[in-house]
BATIRO-404188 format. One record per residue (C-alpha): residue in one letter; x, y, z. Coordinates in steps of 0.25 Angstrom, whole numbers, m for minus. Last residue first. Example, Ala and Ser with C-alpha at 12.3 -4.5 7.8 and 13.67 -1.06 7.14 Angstrom:
<rs>
+------+-------+-------+-------+
! resn !    c1 !    c2 !    c3 !
+------+-------+-------+-------+
!    S !    55 !    m4 !    29 !
!    A !    49 !   m18 !    31 !
+------+-------+-------+-------+
</rs>
This chain:
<rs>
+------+-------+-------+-------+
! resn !    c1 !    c2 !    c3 !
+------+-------+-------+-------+
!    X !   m12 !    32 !  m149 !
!    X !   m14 !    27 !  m137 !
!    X !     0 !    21 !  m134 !
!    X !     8 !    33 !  m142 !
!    X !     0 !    42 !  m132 !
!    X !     1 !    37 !  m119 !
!    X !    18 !    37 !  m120 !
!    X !    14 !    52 !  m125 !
!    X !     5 !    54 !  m111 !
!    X !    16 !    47 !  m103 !
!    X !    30 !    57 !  m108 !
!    X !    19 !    68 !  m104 !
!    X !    16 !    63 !   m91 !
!    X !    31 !    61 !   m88 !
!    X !    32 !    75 !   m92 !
!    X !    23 !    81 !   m79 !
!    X !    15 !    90 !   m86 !
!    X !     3 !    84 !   m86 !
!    X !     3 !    81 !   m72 !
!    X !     7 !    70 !   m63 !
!    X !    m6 !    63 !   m58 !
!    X !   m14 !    69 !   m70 !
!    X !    m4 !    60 !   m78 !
!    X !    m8 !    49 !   m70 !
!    X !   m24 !    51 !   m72 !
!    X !   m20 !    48 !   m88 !
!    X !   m14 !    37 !   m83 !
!    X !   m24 !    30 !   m78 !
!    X !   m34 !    35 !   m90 !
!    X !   m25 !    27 !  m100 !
!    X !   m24 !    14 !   m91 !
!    X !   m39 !    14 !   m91 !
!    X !   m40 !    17 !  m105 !
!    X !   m31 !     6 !  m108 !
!    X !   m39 !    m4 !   m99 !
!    X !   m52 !     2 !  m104 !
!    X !   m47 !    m1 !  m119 !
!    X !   m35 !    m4 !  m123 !
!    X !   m21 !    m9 !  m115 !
!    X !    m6 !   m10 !  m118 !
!    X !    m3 !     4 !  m120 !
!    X !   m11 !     8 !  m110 !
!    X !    m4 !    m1 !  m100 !
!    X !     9 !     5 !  m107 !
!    X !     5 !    18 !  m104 !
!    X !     0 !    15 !   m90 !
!    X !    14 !    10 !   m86 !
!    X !    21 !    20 !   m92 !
!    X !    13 !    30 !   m83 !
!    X !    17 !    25 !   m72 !
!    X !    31 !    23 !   m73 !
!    X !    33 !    36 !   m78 !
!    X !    27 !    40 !   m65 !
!    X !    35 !    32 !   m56 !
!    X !    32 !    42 !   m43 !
!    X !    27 !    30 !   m35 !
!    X !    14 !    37 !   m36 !
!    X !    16 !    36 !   m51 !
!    X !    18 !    21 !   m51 !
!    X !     8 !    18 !   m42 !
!    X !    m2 !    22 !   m52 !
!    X !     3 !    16 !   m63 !
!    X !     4 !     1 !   m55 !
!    X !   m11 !     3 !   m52 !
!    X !   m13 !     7 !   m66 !
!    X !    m6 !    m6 !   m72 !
!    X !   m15 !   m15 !   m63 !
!    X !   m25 !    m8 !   m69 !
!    X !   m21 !   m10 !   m82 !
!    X !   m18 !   m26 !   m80 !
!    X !   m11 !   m28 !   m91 !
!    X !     3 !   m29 !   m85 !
!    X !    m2 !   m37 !   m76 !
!    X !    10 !   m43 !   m67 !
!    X !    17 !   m31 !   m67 !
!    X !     4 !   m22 !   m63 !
!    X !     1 !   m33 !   m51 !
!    X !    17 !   m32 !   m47 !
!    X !    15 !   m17 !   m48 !
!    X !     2 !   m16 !   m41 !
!    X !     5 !   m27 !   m28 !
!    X !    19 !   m20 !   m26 !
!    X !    13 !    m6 !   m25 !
!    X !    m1 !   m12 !   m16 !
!    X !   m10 !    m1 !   m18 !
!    X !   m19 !     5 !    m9 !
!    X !   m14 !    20 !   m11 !
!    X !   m13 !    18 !   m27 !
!    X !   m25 !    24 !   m30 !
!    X !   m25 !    34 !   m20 !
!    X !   m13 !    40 !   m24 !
!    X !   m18 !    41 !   m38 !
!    X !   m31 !    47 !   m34 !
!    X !   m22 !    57 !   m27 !
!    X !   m11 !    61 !   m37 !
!    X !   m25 !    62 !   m48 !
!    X !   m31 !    74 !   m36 !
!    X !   m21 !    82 !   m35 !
!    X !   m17 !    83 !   m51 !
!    X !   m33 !    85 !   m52 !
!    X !   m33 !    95 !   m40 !
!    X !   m18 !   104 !   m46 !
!    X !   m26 !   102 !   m59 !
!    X !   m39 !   109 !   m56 !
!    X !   m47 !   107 !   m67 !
!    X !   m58 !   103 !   m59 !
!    X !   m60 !   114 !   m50 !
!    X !   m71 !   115 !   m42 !
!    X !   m74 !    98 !   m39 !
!    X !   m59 !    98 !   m44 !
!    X !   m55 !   104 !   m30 !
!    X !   m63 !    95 !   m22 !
!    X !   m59 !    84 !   m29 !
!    X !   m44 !    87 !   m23 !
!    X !   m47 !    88 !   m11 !
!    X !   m56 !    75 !   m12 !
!    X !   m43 !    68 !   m18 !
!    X !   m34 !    75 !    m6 !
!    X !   m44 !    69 !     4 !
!    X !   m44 !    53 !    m1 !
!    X !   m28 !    54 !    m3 !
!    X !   m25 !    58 !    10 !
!    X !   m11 !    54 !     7 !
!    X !    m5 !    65 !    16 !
!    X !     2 !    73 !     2 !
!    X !   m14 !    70 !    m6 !
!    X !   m19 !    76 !     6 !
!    X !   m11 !    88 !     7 !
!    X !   m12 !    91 !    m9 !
!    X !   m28 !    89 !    m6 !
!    X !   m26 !    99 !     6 !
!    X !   m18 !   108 !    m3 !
!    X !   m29 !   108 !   m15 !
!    X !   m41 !   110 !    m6 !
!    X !   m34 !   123 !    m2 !
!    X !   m29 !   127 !   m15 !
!    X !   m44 !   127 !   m19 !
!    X !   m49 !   141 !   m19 !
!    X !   m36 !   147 !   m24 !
!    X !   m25 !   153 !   m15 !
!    X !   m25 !   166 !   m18 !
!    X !   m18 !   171 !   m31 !
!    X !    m1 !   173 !   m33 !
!    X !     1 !   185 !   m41 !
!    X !     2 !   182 !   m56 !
!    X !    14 !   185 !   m64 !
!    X !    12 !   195 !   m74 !
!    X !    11 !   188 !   m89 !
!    X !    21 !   183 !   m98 !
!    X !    25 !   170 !   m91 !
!    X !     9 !   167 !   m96 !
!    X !    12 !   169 !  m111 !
!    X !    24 !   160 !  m109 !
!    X !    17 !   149 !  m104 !
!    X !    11 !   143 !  m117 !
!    X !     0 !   136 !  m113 !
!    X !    m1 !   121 !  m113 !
!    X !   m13 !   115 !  m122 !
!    X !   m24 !   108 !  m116 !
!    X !   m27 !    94 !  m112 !
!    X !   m18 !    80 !  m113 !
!    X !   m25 !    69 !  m105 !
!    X !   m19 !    58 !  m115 !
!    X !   m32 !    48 !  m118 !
!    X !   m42 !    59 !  m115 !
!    X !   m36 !    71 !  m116 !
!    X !   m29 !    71 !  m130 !
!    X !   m41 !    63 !  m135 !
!    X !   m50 !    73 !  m132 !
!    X !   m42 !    83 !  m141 !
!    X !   m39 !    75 !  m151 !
!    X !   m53 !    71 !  m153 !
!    X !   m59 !    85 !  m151 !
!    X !   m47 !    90 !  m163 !
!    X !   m51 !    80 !  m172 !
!    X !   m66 !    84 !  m169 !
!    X !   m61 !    98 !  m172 !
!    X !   m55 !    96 !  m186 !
!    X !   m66 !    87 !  m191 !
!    X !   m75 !    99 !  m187 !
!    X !   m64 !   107 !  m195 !
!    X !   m64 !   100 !  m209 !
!    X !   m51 !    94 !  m212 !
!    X !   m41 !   101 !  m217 !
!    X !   m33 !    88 !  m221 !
!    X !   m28 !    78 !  m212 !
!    X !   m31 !    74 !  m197 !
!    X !   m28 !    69 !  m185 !
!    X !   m16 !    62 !  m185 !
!    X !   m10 !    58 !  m170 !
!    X !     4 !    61 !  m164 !
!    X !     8 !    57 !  m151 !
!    X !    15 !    67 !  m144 !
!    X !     4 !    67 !  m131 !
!    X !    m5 !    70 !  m142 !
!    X !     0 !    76 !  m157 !
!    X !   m10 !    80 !  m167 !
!    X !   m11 !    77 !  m182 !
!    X !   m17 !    86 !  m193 !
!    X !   m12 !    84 !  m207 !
!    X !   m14 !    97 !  m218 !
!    X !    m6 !    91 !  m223 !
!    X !    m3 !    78 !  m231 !
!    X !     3 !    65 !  m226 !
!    X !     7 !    68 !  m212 !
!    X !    17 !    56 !  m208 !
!    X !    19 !    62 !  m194 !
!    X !    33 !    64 !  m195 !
!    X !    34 !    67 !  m210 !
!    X !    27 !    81 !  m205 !
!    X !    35 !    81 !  m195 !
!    X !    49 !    81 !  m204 !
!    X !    43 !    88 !  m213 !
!    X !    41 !   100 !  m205 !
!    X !    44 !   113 !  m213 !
!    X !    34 !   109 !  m225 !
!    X !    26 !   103 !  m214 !
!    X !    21 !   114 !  m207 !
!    X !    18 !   110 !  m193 !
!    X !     6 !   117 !  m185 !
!    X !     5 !   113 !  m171 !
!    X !    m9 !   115 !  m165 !
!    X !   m14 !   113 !  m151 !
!    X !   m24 !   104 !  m144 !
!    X !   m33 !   108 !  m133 !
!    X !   m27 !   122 !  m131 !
!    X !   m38 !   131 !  m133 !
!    X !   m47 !   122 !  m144 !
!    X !   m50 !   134 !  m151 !
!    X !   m37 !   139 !  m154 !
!    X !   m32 !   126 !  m160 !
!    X !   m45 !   126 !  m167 !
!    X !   m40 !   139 !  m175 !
!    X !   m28 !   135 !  m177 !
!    X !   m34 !   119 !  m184 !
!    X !   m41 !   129 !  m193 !
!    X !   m29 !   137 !  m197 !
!    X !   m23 !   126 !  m201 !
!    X !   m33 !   119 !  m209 !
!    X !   m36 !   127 !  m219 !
!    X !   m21 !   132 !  m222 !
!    X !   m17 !   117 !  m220 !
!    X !   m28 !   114 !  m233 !
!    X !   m19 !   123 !  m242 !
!    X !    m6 !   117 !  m239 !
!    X !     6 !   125 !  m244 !
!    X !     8 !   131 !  m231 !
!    X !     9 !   116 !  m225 !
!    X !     1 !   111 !  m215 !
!    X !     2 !   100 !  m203 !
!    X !    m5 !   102 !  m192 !
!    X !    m2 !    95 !  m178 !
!    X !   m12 !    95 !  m166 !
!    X !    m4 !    95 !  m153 !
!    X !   m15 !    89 !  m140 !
!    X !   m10 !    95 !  m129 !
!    X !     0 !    93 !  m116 !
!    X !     8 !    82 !  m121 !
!    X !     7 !    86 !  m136 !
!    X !    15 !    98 !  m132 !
!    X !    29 !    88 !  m131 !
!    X !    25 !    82 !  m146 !
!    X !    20 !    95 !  m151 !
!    X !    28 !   108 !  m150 !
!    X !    40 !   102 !  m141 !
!    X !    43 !    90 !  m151 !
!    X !    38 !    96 !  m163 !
!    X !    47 !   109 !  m160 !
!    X !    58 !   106 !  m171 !
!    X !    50 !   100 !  m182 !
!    X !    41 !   112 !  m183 !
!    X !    30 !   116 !  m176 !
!    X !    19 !   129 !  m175 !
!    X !    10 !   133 !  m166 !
!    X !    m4 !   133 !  m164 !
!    X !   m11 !   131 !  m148 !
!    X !     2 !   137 !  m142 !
!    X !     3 !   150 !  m151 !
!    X !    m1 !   161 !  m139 !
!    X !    m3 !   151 !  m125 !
!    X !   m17 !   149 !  m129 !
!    X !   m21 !   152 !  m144 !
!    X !   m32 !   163 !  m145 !
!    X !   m46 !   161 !  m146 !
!    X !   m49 !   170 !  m135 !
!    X !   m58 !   161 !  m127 !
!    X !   m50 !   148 !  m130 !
!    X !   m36 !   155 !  m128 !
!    X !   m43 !   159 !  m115 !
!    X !   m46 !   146 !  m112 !
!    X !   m32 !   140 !  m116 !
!    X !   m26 !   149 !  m107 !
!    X !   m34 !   147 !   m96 !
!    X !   m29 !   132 !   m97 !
!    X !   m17 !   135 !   m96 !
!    X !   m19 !   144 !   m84 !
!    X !   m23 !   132 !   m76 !
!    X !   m12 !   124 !   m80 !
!    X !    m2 !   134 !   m75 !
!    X !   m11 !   133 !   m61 !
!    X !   m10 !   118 !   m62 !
!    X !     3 !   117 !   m64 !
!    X !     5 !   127 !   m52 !
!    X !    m3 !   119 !   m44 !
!    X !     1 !   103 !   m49 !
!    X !    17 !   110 !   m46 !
!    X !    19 !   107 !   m29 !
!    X !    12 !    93 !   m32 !
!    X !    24 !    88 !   m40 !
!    X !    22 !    76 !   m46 !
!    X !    27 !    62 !   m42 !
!    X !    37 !    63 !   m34 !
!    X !    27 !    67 !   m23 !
!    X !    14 !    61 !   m25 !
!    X !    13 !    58 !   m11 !
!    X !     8 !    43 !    m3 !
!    X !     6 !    46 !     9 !
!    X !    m4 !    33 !    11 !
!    X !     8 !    23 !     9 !
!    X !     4 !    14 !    m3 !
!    X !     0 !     0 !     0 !
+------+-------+-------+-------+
</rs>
């Protein structure tokens, strides 16, 4: 049986889920406000440009965070003048839920050649940095936007990935703000951090339910509350008993999420998450999805920026697609 203290420590920093939580609080105003004005969140970020050089960064290490659609045009090309503008436009109507790099393929062949496009204009999107074609030709725009839906959705249902990241620049620009009054629920949120600390696992998940009652984008709550689910799932395990059983049975998936689930307590995060992607990997149907779900939950435990979770949501991605 696990100790009853069991802490999170060593795992994720606690001291930063506040702070992370505020700059993503602000990100998501700025992509509300971009929605209202019609203008581009973060200046260029929702349209920008690649070339060969800034694939890596531009798409593949964005792709982490939101889905990346990619067109392909040419000046030459008549059809991409149609297109383009139109796949802008719904860049800027969407608000951050994907974002759009534009490749010229005259300056890009190797790229171009890359992803086997065999005429432009050729739509293709980028998830978790896998790539997936989407379409060919300027195709009509409802087409266009139920595409887009789909990607969209899929985006966060199998991978968790949401919104676009604001450029910070912009914000560095502005007057620093003067320290506010402790908000409404910084109280709540201390006694369930206090809690989760003394192993009162039962109080600091009402604590944190009580905050996400009010406010149920809360991250610092949800962060919160995940570390304490998990810590209370694995709080009357048997170690030994899990990992021999998960050795054993290797195609027992719930055997394999018990064994994930001490394996990020125990602070062996790449460890877990490996784990539940190869079970994924191995698996279909409600014991895939099962094993999907699970780690999806995991990456909440950590954070979306931690880059262990990014490194898993691409492993996750070249199994699923």
């Amino acid at each position: 049986m696990q100790p009853r203290n069991m802490s999170m420590s060593g795992v994720v920093d606690l001291a930063a889920v506040k702070s992370a939580g505020e700059a993503k609080q602000k990100a998501e105003q700025a992509r509300a406000e971009a929605a209202r004005t019609g203008a581009p969140a973060g200046g260029a970020q929702l349209v920008f440009d690649v070339d060969e050089a800034g694939f890596q960064q531009d798409v593949l290490q964005r792709s982490t965070e939101v889905p990346v659609v990619i067109d392909f045009w040419a000046e030459w090309c008549e059809p991409c003048k149609q297109l383009g503008p139109l796949l802008e436009r719904l860049a800027t109507e969407y608000a951050g839920k994907f974002v759009l790099a534009k490749i010229d393929v005259d300056a890009n062949q190797m790229l171009f050649q890359q992803f086997g496009v065999q005429g432009i204009p050729a739509v293709f999107a980028v998830v978790a940095g896998q790539p997936i074609p989407l379409f060919q030709g300027a195709a009509p725009e409802a087409q266009i936007r139920q595409v887009l839906d789909q990607l969209v959705q899929a985006a966060e249902q199998q991978f968790g990935i949401v919104g676009a990241p604001v450029d910070a620049s912009a914000a560095d620009e502005q007057p620093a703000e003067q320290p506010k009054p402790a908000g409404p629920y910084d109280a709540l949120l201390e006694a369930a951090g206090t809690a989760l600390d003394a192993g009162d696992l039962g109080g600091a998940i009402q604590a944190y339910k009580n905050v996400l009652s009010d406010d149920p984008a809360n991250p610092e709550a949800k962060l919160g509350l995940a570390q304490a689910e998990l810590l209370r799932r694995v709080q009357d395990l048997d170690p030994q008993a899990v990992r021999k059983e998960a050795a054993d049975a290797p195609a027992d998936v719930a055997a394999q999420i018990r064994a994930a689930d001490l394996d990020l307590v125990g602070g062996h995060v790449e460890d877990a998450f490996g784990r539940l992607v190869d079970t994924v990997r191995r698996t279909a149907g409600e014991d895939r999805e099962a094993a999907r779900v699970r780690l999806l939950e995991l990456f909440e435990v950590i954070g979306a920026e931690d880059p262990r979770v990014t490194a898993a949501r691409t492993a996750l991605a070249r199994v699923l697609f």
